[in-house]
Chimera marker file (.cmm) of the C-alpha trace (Angstrom):
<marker_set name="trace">
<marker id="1" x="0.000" y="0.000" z="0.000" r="1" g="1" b="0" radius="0.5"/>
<marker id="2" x="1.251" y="3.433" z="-0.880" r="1" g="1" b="0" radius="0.5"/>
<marker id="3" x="-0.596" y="6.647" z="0.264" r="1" g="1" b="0" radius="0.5"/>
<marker id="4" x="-0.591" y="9.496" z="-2.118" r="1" g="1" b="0" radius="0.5"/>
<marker id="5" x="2.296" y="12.482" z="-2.505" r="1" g="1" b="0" radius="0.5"/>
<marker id="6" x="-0.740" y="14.863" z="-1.338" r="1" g="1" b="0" radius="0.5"/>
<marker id="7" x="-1.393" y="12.966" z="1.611" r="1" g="1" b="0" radius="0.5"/>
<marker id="8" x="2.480" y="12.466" z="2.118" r="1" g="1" b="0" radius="0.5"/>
<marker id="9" x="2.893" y="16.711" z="1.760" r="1" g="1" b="0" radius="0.5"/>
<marker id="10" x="-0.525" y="17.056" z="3.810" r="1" g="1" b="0" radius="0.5"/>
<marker id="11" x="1.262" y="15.555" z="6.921" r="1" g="1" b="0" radius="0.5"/>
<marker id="12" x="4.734" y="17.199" z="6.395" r="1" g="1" b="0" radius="0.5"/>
<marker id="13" x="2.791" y="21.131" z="6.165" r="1" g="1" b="0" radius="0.5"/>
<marker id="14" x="0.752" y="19.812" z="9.304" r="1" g="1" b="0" radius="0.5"/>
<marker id="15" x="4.192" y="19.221" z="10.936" r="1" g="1" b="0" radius="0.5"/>
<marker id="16" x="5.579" y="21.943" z="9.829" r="1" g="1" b="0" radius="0.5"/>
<marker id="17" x="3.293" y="24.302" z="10.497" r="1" g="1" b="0" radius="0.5"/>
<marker id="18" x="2.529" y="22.154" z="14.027" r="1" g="1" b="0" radius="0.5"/>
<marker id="19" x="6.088" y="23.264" z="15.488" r="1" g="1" b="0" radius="0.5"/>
<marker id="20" x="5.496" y="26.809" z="15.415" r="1" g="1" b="0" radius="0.5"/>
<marker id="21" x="4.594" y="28.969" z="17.907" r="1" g="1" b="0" radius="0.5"/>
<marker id="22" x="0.973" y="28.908" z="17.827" r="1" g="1" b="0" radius="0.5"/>
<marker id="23" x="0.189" y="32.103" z="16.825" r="1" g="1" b="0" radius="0.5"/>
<marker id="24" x="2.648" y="32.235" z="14.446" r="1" g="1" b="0" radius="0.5"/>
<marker id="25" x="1.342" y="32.468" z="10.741" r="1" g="1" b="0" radius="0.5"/>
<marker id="26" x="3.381" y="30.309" z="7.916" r="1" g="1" b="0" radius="0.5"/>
<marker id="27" x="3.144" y="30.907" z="4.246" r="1" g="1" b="0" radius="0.5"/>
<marker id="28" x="3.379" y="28.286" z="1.617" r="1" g="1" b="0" radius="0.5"/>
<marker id="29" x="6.445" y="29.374" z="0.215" r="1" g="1" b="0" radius="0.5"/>
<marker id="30" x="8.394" y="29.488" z="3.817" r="1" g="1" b="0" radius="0.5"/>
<marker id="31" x="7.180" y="25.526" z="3.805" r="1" g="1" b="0" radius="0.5"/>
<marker id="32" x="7.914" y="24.867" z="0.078" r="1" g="1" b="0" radius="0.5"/>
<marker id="33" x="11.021" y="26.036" z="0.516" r="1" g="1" b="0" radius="0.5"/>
<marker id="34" x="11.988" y="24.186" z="3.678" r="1" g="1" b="0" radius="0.5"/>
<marker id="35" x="10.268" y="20.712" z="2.321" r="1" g="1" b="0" radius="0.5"/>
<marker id="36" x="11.447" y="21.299" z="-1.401" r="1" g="1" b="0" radius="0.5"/>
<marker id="37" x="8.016" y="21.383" z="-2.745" r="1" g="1" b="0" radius="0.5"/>
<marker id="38" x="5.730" y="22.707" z="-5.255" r="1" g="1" b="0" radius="0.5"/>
<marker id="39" x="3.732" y="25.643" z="-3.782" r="1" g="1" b="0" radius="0.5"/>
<marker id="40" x="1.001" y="24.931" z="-6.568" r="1" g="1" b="0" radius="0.5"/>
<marker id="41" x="0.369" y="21.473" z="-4.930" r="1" g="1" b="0" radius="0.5"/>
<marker id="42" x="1.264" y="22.974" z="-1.063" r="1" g="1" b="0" radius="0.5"/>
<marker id="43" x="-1.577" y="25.737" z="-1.686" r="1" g="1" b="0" radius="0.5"/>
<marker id="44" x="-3.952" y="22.919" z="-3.200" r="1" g="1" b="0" radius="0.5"/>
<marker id="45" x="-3.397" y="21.164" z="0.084" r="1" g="1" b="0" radius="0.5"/>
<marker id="46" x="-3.272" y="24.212" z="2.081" r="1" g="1" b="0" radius="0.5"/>
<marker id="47" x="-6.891" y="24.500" z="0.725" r="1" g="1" b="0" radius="0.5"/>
<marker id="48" x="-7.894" y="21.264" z="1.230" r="1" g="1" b="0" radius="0.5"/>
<marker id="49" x="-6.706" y="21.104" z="4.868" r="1" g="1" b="0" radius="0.5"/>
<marker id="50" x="-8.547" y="24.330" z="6.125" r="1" g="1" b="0" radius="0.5"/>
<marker id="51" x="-11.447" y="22.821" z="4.439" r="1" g="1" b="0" radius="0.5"/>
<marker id="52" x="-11.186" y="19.992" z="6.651" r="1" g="1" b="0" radius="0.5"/>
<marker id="53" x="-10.607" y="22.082" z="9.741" r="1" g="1" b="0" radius="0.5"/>
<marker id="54" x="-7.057" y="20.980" z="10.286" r="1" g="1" b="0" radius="0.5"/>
<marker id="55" x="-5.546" y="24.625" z="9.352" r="1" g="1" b="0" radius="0.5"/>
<marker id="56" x="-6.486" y="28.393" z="9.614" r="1" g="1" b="0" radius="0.5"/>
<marker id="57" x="-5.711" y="30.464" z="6.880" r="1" g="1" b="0" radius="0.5"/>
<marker id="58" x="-5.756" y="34.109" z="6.892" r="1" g="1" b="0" radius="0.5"/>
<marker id="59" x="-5.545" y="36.132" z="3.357" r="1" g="1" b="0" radius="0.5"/>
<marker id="60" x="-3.466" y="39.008" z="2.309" r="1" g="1" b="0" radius="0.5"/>
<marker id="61" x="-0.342" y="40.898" z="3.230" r="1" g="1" b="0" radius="0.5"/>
<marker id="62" x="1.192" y="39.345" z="6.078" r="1" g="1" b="0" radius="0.5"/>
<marker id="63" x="-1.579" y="36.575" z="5.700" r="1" g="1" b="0" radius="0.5"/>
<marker id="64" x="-0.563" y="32.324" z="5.957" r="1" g="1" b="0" radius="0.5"/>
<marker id="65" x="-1.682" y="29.841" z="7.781" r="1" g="1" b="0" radius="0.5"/>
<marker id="66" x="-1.840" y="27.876" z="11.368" r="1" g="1" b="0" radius="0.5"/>
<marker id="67" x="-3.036" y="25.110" z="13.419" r="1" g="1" b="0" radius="0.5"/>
<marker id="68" x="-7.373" y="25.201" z="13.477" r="1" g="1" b="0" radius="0.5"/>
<marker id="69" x="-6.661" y="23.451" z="16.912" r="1" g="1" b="0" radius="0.5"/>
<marker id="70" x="-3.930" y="22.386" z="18.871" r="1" g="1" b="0" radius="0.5"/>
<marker id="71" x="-1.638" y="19.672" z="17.697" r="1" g="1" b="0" radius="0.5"/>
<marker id="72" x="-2.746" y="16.823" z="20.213" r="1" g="1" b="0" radius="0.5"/>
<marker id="73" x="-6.111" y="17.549" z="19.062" r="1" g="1" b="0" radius="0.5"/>
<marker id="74" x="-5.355" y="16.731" z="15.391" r="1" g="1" b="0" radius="0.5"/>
<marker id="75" x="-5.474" y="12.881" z="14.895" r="1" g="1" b="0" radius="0.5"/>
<marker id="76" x="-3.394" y="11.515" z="12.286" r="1" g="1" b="0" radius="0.5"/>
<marker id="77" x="-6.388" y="8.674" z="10.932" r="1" g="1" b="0" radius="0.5"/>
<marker id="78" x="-8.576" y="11.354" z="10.690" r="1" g="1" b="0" radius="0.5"/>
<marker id="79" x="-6.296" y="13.758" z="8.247" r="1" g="1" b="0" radius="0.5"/>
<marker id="80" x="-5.664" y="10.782" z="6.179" r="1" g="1" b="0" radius="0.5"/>
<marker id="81" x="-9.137" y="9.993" z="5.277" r="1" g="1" b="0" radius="0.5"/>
<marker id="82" x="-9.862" y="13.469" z="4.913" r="1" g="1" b="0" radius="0.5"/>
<marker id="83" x="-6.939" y="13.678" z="2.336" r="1" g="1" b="0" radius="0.5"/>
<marker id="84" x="-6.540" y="10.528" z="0.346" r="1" g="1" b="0" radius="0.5"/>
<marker id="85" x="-9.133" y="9.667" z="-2.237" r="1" g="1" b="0" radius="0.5"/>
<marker id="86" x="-9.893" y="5.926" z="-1.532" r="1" g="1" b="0" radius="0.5"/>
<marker id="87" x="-8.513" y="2.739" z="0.141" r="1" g="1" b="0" radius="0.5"/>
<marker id="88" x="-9.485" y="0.342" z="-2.323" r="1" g="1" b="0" radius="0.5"/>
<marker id="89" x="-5.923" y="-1.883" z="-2.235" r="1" g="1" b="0" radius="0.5"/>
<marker id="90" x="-7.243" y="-4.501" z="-4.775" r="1" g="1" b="0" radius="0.5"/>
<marker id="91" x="-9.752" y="-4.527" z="-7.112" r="1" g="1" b="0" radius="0.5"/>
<marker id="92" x="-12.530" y="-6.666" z="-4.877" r="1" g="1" b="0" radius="0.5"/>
<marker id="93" x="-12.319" y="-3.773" z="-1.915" r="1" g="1" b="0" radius="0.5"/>
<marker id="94" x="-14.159" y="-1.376" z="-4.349" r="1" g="1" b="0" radius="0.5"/>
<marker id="95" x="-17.746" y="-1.160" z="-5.221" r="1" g="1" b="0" radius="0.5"/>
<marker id="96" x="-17.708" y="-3.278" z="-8.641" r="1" g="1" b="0" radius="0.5"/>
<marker id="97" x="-18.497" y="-6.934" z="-7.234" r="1" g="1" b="0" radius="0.5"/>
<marker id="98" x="-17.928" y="-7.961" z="-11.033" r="1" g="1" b="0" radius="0.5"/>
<marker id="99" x="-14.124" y="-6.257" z="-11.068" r="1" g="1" b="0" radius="0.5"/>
<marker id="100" x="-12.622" y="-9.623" z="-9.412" r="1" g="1" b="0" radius="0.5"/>
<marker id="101" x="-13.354" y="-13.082" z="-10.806" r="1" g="1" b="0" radius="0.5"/>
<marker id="102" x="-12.638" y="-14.892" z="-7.621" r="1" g="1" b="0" radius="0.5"/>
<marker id="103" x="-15.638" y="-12.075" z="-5.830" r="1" g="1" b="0" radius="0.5"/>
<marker id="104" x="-17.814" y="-13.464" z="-3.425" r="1" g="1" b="0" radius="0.5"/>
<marker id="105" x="-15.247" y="-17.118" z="-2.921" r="1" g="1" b="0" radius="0.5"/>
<marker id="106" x="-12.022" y="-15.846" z="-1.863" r="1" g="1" b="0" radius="0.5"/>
<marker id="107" x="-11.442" y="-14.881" z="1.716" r="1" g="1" b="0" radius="0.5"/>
<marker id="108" x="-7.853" y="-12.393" z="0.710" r="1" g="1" b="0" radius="0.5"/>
<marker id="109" x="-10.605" y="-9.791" z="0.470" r="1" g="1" b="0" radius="0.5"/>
<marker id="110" x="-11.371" y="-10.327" z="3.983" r="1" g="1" b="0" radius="0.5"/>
<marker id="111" x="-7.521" y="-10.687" z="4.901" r="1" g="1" b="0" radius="0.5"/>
<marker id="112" x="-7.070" y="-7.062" z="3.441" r="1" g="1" b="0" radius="0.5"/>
<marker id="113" x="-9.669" y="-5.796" z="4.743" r="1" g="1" b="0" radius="0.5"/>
<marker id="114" x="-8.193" y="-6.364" z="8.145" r="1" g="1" b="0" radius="0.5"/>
<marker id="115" x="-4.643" y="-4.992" z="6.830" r="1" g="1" b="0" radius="0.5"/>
<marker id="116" x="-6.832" y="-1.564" z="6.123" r="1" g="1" b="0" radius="0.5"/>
<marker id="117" x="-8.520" y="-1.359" z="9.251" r="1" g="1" b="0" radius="0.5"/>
<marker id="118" x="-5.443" y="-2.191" z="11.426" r="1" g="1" b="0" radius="0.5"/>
<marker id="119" x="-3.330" y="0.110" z="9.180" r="1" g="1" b="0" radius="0.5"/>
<marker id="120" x="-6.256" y="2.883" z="10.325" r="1" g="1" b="0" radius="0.5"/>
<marker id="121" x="-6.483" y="1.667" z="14.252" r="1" g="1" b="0" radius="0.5"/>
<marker id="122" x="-2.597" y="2.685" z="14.341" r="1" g="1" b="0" radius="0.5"/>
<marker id="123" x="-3.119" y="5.718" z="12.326" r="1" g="1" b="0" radius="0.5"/>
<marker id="124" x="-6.128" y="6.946" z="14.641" r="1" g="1" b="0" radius="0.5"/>
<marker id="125" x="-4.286" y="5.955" z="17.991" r="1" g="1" b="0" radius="0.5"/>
<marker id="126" x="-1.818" y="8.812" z="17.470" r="1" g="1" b="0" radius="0.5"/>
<marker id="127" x="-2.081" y="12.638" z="17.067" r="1" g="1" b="0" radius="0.5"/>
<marker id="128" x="-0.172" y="15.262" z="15.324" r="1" g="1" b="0" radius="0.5"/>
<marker id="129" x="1.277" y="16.215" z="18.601" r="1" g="1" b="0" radius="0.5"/>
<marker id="130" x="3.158" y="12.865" z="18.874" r="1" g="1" b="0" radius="0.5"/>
<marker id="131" x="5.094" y="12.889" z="15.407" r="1" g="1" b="0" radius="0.5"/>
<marker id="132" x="6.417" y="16.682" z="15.805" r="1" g="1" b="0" radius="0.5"/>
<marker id="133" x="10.173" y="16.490" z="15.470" r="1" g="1" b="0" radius="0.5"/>
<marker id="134" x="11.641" y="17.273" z="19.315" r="1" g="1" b="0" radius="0.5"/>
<marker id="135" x="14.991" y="17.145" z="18.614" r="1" g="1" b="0" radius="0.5"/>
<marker id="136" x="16.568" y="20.742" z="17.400" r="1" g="1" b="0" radius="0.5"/>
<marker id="137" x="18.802" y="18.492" z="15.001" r="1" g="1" b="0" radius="0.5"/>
<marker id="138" x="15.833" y="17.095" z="13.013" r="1" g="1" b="0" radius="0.5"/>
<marker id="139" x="14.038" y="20.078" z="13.083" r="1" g="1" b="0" radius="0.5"/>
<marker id="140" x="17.217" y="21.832" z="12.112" r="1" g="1" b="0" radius="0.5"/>
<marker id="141" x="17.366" y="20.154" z="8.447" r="1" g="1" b="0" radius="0.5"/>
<marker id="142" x="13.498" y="21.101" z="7.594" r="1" g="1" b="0" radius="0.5"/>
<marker id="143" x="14.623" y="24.808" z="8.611" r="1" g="1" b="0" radius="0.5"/>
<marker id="144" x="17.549" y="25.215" z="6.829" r="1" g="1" b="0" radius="0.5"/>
<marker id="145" x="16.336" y="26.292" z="3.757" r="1" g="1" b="0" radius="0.5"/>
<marker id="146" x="14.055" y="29.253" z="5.487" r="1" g="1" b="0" radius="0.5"/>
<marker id="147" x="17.130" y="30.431" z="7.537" r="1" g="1" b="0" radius="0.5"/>
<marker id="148" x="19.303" y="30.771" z="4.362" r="1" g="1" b="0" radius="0.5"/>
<marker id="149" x="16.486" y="32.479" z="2.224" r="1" g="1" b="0" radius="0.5"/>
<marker id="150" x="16.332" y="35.042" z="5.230" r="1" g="1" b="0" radius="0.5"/>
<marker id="151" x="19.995" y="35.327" z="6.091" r="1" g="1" b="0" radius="0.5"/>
<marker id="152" x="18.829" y="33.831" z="9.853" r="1" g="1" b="0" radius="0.5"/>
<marker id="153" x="22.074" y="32.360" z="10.905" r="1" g="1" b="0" radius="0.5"/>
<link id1="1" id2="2" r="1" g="1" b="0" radius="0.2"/>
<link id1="2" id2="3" r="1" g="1" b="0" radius="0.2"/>
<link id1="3" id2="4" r="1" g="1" b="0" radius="0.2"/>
<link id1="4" id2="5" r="1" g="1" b="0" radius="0.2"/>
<link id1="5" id2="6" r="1" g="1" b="0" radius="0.2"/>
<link id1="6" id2="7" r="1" g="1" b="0" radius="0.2"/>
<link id1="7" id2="8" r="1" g="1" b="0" radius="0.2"/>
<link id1="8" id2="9" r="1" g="1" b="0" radius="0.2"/>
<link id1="9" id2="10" r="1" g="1" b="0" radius="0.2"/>
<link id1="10" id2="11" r="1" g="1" b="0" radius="0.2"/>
<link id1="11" id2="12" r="1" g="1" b="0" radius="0.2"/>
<link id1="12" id2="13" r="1" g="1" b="0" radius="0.2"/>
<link id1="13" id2="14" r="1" g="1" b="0" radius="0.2"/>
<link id1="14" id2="15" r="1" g="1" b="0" radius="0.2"/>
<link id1="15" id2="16" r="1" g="1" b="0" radius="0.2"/>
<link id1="16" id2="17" r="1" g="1" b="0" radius="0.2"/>
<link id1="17" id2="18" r="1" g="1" b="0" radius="0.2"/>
<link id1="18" id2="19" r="1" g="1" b="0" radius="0.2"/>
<link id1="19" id2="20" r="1" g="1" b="0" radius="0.2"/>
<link id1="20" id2="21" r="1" g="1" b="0" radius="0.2"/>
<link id1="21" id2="22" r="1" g="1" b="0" radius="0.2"/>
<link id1="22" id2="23" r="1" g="1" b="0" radius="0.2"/>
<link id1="23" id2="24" r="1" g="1" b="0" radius="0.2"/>
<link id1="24" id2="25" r="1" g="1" b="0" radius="0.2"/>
<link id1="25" id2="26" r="1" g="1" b="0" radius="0.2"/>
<link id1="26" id2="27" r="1" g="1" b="0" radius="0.2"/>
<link id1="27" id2="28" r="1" g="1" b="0" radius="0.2"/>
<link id1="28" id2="29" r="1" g="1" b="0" radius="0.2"/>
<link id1="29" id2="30" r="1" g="1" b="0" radius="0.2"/>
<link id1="30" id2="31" r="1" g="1" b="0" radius="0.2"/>
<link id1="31" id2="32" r="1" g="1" b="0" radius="0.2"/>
<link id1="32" id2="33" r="1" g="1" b="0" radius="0.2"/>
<link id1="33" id2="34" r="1" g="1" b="0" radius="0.2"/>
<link id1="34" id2="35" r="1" g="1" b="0" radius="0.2"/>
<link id1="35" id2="36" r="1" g="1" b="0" radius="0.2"/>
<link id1="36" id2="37" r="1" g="1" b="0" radius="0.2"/>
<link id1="37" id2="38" r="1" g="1" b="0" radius="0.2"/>
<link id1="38" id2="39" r="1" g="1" b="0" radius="0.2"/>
<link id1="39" id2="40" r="1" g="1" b="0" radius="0.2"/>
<link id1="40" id2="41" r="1" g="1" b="0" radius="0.2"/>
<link id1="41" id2="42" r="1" g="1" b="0" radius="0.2"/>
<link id1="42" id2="43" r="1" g="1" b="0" radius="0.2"/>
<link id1="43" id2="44" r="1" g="1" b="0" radius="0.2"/>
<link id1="44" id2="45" r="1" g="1" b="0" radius="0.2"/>
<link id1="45" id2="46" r="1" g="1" b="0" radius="0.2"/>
<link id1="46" id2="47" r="1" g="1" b="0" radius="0.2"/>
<link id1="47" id2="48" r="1" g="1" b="0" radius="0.2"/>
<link id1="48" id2="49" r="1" g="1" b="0" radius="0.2"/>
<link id1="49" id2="50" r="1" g="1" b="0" radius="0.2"/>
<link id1="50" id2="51" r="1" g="1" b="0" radius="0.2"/>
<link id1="51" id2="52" r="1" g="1" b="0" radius="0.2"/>
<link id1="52" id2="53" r="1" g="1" b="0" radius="0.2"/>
<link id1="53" id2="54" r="1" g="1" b="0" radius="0.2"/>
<link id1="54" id2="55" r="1" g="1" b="0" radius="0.2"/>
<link id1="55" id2="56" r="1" g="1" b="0" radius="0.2"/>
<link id1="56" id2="57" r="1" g="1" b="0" radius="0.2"/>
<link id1="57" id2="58" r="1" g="1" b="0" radius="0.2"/>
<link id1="58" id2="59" r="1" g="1" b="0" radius="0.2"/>
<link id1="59" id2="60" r="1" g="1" b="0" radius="0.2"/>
<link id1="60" id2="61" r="1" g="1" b="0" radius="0.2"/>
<link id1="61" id2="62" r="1" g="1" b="0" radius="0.2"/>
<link id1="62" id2="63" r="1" g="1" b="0" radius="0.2"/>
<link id1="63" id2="64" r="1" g="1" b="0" radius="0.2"/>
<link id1="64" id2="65" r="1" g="1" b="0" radius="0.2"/>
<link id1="65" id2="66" r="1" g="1" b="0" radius="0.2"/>
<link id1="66" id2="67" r="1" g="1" b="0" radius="0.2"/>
<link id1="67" id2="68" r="1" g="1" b="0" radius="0.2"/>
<link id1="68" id2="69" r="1" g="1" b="0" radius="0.2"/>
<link id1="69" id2="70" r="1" g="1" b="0" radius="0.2"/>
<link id1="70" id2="71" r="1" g="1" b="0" radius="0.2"/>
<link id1="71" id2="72" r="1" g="1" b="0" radius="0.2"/>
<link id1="72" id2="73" r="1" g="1" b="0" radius="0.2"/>
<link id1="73" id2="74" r="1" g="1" b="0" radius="0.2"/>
<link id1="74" id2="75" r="1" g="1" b="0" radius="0.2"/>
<link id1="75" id2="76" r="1" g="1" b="0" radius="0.2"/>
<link id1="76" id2="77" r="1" g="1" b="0" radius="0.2"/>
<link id1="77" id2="78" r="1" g="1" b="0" radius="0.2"/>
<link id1="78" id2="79" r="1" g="1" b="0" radius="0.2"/>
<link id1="79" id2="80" r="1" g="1" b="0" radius="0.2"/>
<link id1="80" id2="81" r="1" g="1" b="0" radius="0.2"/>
<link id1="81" id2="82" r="1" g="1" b="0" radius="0.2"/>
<link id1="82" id2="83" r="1" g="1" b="0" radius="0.2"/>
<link id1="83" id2="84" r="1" g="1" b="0" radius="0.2"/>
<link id1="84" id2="85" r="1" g="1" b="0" radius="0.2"/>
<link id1="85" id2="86" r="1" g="1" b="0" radius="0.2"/>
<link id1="86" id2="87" r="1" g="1" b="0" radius="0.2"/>
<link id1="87" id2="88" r="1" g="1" b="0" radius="0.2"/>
<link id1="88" id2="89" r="1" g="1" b="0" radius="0.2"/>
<link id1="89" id2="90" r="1" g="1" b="0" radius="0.2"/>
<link id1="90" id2="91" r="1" g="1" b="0" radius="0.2"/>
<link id1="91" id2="92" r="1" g="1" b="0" radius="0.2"/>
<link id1="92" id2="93" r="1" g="1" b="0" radius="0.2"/>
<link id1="93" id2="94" r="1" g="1" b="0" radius="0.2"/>
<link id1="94" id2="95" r="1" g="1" b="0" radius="0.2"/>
<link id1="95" id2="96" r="1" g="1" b="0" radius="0.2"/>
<link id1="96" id2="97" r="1" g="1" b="0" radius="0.2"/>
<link id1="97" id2="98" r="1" g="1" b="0" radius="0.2"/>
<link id1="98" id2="99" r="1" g="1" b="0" radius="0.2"/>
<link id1="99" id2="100" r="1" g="1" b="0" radius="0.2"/>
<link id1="100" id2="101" r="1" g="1" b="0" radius="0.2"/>
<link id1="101" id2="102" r="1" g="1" b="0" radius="0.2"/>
<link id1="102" id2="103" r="1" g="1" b="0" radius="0.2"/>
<link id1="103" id2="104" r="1" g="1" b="0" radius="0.2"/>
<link id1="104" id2="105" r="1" g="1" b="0" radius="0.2"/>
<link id1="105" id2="106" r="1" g="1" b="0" radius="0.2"/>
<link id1="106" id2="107" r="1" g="1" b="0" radius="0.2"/>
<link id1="107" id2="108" r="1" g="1" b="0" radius="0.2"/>
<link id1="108" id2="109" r="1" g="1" b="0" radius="0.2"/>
<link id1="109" id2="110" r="1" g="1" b="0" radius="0.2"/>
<link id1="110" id2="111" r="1" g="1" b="0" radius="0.2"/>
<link id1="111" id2="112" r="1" g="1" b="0" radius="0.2"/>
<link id1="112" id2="113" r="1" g="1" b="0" radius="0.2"/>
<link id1="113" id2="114" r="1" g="1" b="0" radius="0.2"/>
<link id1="114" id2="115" r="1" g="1" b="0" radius="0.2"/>
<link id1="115" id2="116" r="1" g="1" b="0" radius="0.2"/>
<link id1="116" id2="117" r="1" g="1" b="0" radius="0.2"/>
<link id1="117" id2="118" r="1" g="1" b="0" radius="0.2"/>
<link id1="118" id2="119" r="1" g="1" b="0" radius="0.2"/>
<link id1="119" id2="120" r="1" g="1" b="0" radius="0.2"/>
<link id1="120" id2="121" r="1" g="1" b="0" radius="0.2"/>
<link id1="121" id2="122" r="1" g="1" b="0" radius="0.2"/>
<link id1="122" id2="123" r="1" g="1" b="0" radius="0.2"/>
<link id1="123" id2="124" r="1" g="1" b="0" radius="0.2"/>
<link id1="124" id2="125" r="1" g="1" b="0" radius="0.2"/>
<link id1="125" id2="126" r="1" g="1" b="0" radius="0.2"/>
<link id1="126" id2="127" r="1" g="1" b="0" radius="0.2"/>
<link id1="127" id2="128" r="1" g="1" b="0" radius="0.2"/>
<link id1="128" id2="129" r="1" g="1" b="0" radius="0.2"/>
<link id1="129" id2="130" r="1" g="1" b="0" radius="0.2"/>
<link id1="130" id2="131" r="1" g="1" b="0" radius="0.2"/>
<link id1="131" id2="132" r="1" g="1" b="0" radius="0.2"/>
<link id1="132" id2="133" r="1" g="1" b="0" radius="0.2"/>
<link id1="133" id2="134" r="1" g="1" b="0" radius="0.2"/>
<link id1="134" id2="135" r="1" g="1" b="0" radius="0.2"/>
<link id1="135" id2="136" r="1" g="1" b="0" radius="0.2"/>
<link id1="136" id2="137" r="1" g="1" b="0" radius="0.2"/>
<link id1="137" id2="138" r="1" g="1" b="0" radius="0.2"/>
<link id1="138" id2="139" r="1" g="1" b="0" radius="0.2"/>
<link id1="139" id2="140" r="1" g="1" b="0" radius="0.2"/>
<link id1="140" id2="141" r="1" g="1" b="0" radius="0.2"/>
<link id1="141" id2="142" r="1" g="1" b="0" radius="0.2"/>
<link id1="142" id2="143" r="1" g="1" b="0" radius="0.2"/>
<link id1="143" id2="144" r="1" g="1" b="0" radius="0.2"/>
<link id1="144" id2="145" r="1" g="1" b="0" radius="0.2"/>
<link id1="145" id2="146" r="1" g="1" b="0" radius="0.2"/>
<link id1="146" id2="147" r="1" g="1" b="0" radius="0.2"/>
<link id1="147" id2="148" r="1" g="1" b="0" radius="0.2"/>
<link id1="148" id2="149" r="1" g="1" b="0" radius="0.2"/>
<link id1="149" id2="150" r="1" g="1" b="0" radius="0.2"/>
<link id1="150" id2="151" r="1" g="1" b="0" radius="0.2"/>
<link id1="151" id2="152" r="1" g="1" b="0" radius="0.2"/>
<link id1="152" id2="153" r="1" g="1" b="0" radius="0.2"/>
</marker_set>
């Protein structure tokens, strides 16, 4: 199973945007930069995201975006499904009983159906609060970028 790049570059602008100071407002360029991403797909997400209620955006000059709520309230099962478009690992987890020959007398649909829901269960048992990077070394390499743009030493 592979999730999506937009679901991969949801979670990295939630985590970006996550270790700021909370009232803090980040633009999509500050987090293209530091991630190495497009800002046409970032402000697609961006978009999505605050439609979701997972960010805040605020428009115009000295506009950007934060947290909607705080980080520990964000859970990470529940940005997933609100990002990627379908779980449908094989062709008999879909709505097309006909798109599988074996449908209806092979129990691997039931085996990854459990694979998905576990894969989920793990997902939902852990906030955005509990992946933020702690360690100023980590953190250090996603920042980088932003402190050499603005001559931040």
């Amino acid at each position: 199973m592979r999730l999506t790049a937009m679901t991969d570059y949801a979670l990295r602008l939630l985590i970006y945007v996550g270790r700021q100071q909370p009232d803090r407002l980040c633009t999509i360029a500050e987090v293209a930069l530091a991630h190495g991403l497009s800002e046409t797909h970032l402000m697609k997400i961006t978009h999505q995201l605050a439609l979701a209620g997972w960010l805040q955006t605020v428009r115009g000059k000295g506009g950007g975006m934060r947290l909607a709520r705080p980080a520990d309230q964000i859970n990470l099962g529940a940005v997933v499904r609100s990002i990627e478009p379908d779980f449908q690992l094989v062709d008999c987890l879909g709505d097309d009983d006909d798109a599988c020959r074996l449908s209806g007398g092979c129990k691997l649909t039931g085996v990854f159906r459990s694979a998905l829901q576990a894969f989920l269960a793990e997902l939902d048992a852990h906030t955005l609060a509990d992946v933020l990077p702690v360690s100023r070394a980590a953190w250090a390499r996603v920042t980088l970028p932003v402190r050499e743009r603005d001559g931040v030493r």
